[in-house]
N, C-alpha and C positions, 0 to 999 in steps of 0.2 A: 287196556287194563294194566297195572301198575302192580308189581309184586313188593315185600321187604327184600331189605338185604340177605337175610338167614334165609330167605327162600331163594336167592338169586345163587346163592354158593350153593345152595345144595345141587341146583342144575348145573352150576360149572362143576362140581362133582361128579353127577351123573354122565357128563361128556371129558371126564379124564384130565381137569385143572384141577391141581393141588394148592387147595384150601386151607387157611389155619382152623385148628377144631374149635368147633362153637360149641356155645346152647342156649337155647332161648331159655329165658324165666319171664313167673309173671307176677313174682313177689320175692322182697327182700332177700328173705330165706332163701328160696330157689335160686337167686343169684349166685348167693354164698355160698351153696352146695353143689354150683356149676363150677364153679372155681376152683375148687377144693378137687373134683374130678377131673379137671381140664390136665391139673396140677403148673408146675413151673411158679415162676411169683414175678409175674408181669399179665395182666392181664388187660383187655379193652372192654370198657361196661358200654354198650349201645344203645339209643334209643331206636325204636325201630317205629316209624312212622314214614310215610310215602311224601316223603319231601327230602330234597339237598342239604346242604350247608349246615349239617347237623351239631359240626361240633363249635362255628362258630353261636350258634343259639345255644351250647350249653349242653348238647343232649349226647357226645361223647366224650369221656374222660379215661385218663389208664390209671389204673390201678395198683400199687405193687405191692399189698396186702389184703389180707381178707379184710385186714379193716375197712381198708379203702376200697373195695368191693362192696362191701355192703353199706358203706357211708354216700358212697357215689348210688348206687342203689336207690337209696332213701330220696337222695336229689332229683335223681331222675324220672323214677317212678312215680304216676300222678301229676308229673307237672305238664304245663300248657308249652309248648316248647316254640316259639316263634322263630321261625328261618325265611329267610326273604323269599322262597316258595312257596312258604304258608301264610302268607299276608298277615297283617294285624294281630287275626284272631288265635293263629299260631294252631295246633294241634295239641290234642289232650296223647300223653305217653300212657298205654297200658301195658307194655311189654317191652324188654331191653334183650341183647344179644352180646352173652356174657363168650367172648374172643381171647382165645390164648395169646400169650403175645410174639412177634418174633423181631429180627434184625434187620434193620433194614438200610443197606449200603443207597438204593438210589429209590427215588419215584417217578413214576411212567403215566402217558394217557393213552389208553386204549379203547373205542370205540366201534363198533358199528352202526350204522342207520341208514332209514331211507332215505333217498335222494330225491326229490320230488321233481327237480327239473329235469334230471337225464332218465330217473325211473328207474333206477340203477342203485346198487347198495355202497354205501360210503361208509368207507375205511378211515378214519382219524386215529392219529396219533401223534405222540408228542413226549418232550422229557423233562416239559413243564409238569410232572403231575402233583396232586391232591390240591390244586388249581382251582378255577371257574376257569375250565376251554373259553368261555365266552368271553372274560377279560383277556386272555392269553394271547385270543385271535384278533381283540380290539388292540391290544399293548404291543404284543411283538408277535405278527402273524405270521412271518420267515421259521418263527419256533414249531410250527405244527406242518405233521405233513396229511395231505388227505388224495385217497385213490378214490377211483369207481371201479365197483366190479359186475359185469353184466352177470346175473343171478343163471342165465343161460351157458354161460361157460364155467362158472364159479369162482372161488377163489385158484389161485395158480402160486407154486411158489415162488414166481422170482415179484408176486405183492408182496410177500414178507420177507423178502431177500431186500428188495427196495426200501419199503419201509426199516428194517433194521440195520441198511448201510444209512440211510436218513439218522437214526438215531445211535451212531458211530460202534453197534456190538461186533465182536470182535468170532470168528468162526461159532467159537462152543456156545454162546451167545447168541448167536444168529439162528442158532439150528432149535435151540431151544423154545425162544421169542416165535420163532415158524412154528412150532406145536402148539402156542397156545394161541398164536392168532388162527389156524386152523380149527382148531377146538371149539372157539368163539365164533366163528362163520360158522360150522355147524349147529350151535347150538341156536347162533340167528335164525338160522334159515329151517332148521327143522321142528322147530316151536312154534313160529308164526308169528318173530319177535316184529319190533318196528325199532327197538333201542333195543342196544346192549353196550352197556358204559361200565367199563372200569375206571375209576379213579379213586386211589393211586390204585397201577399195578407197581408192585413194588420187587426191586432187586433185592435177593435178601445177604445176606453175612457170608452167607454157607453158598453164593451164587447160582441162585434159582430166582423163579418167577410166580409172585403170588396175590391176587388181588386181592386188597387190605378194604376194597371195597366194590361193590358191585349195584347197578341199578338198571333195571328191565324194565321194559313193557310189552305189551302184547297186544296185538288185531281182535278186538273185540270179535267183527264177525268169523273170527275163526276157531274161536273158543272151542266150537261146536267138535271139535276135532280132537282137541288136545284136552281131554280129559284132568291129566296132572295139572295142567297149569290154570284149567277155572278150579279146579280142587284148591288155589292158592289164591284167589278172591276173599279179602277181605273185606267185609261192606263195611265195618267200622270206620274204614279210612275214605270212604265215597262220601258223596254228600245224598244226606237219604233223600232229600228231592228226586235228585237225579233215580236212583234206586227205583224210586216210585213211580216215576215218570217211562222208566220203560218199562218196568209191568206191563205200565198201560197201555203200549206202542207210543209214548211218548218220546221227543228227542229233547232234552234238555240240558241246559249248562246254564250254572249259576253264574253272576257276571258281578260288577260290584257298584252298579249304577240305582238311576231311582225309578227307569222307563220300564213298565215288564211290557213283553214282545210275543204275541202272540201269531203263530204266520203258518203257512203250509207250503212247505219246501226248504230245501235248503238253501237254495240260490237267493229264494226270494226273503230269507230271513237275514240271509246277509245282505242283501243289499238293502233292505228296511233295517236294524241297527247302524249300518254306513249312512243311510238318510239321517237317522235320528240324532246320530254323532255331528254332523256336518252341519245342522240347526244350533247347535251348542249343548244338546242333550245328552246322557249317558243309561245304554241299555242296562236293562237287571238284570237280562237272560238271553239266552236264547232260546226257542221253544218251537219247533216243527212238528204242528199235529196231524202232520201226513196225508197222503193222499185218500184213506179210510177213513177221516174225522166222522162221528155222529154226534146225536146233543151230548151224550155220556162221556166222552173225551174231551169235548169241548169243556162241560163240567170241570172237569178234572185237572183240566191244565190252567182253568180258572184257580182252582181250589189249591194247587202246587203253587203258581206264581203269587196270590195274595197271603203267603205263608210269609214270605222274605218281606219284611214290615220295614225294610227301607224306600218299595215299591209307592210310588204316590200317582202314578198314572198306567191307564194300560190301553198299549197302542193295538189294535186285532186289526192285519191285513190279509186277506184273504182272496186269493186265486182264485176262483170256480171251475177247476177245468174238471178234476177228478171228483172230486168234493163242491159239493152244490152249497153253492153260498146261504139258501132257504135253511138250510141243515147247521150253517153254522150261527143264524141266528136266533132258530130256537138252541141253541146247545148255549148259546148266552145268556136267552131266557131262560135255561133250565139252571143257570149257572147260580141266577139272583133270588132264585128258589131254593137251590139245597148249601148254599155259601152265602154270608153277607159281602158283599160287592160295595163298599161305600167311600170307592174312590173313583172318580173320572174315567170311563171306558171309552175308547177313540175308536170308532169302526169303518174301516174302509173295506166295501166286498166289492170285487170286481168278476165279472162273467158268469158263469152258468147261472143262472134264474136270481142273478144282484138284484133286478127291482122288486122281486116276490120277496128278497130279503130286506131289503129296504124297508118296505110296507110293514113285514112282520114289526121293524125295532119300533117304528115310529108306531106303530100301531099299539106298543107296548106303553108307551107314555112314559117312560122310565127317564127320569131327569139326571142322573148322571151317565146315560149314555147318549154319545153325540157323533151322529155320522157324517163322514166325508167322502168326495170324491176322490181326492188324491191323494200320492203316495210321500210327496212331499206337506202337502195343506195340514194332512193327518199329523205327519210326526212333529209339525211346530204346534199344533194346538196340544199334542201330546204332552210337549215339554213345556207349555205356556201354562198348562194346567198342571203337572210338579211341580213347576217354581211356586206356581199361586200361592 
């Protein structure tokens, strides 16, 4: 789960980083009367949408009048904001984050994340900031420095004594720079972050440490814990498939291909989209209807994937171990009852009672549904039948 920026400062607030003062607005007006409170006469107008690279798509600008507060305002608010995170379709802005301004001597990248090969949390940082790290470490990767820290001992000072002789700070400097990378392990580690990215943290005039910008995420299954931080779920910025889709116990992720994927498991969903990729096809989703699928989910994840009207075929590979394949082919047939189905369904069921499901489709007569044995045969016919 993916928070805003105004929500990621407020947690480095609640863990003892000093913030520039915000406010959110959610209209021209409000802007201007954030401003006007904030006081000083430099401010930052933000768009607050759950994507990157905000200000090269346009969606932050500084202001150093109320005029230009509410004229930036006007630009920002309501428009579709495209940034190379948000693909093509960009994001609709309903809300901006009106930022006092301050001085800023130097810029910084400071990070946490998981480490997924050591298992371990990784420390990055760098004096490349308000950068892309991801060019930084393609261009000049000598620039960035990155620790592990075993989550079992935790953070230790001489990571941020390392780190901040890495990035040449000088005593008063170093002792500082150690508070707020502490402060940021904390706040990783006792949220149930998976990210926590400042960029920039910025040196300021007055020689202190302030993140001009922050971006979080969090462990889904650990919501359940952290109270404040599903409190900071925004469904607006999710894709409401998705939304829908676990309601249901569905797993889903929307993709941008024209093959929809219908499968049970996760292993097994990726390595069938990896099939489909590898015939020259391109998945539209991912979609794992679990080891409890019945015809009703089955339904359903029908009725979610033929929504994405770029979908022209749809591949169902099906496991039988936990889930009886019998089950998943009425839940097909129930699918072409309560949804029009009037593109190509590819069906391959493997194991627990495949031939009782077999029997079911064919016994159905349905002419756009056509079954295979295998997990390759399926996904070329899949994709022979989208190009058609």
């Amino acid at each position: 789960m993916n928070i805003h920026e105004y929500q990621a400062k407020e947690l480095c607030r609640d863990f003892g980083i000093n913030v520039a003062d915000g406010e959110l607005a959610t209209s021209v007006d409000e802007a201007v009367q954030a401003a006007k409170r904030l006081g000083g006469s430099v401010w930052a107008v933000k768009a607050q949408i759950h994507a990157g690279g905000r200000g090269l798509g346009g969606g932050v600008k500084i202001a150093k009048s109320l005029d230009d507060v509410k004229k930036y305002a006007e630009q920002i608010l309501g428009m579709t904001l495209v940034t190379a995170q948000t693909g093509p379709e960009g994001k609709l802005v309903k809300k901006v984050y009106i930022e006092k301004g301050c001085n800023i001597a130097k810029e910084y990248y400071l990070s946490f994340t998981f480490d997924r090969n050591s298992e371990k949390v990784g420390l990055i940082a760098s004096a490349s900031g308000g950068m892309s790290i991801e060019e930084v470490s393609h261009d000049n990767p000598e620039l960035i420095k990155s620790l592990l820290i075993d989550q079992e001992i935790g953070l230790c000072d001489f990571h941020a004594l390392e780190v901040a002789s890495f990035l040449n700070f000088d005593k008063d400097l170093s002792l500082k720079f150690g508070n707020i990378v502490k402060s940021l392990y904390n706040l990783y580690t006792k949220t149930d972050a998976n990210l926590v990215e400042i960029n920039p943290l910025v040196l300021t005039a007055e020689n202190d440490f302030m993140p001009l910008d922050a971006k979080m995420g969090f462990d889904d299954s650990a919501l359940f814990r952290q109270p404040k931080i599903a409190s900071m779920r925004d469904l607006d910025e999710e894709e409401p498939s998705e939304v829908e889709a676990k309601e249901h116990g569905l797993s889903y992720v929307k993709l941008d291909g024209n093959i929809g994927c219908m499968v049970n498991g996760a292993g097994l969903a990726m390595g069938t989209m990896d099939t489909i990729n590898s015939v020259g096809g391109k998945p539209a989703n991912f979609l794992d209807v679990g080891g409890g699928a019945n015809p009703q989910t089955v339904a359903k994840a029908f009725e979610i994937i033929l929504r994405d009207k770029n979908v022209k075929s749809i591949f169902v590979n099906i496991f039988g171990g936990i889930v009886r394949c019998d089950r998943i082919a009425n839940g097909i047939l129930e699918a072409t009852k309560l949804t029009k189905v009037d593109i190509p369904v590819v069906v391959r069921l493997d194991g627990t009672n495949a031939k009782e499901a077999a029997d079911i489709l064919k016994g159905a007569n349905i002419e756009n549904i056509i079954t295979v044995d295998g997990l390759e045969s399926g996904a070329r016919k899949a994709v022979e039948l989208a190009n058609a």
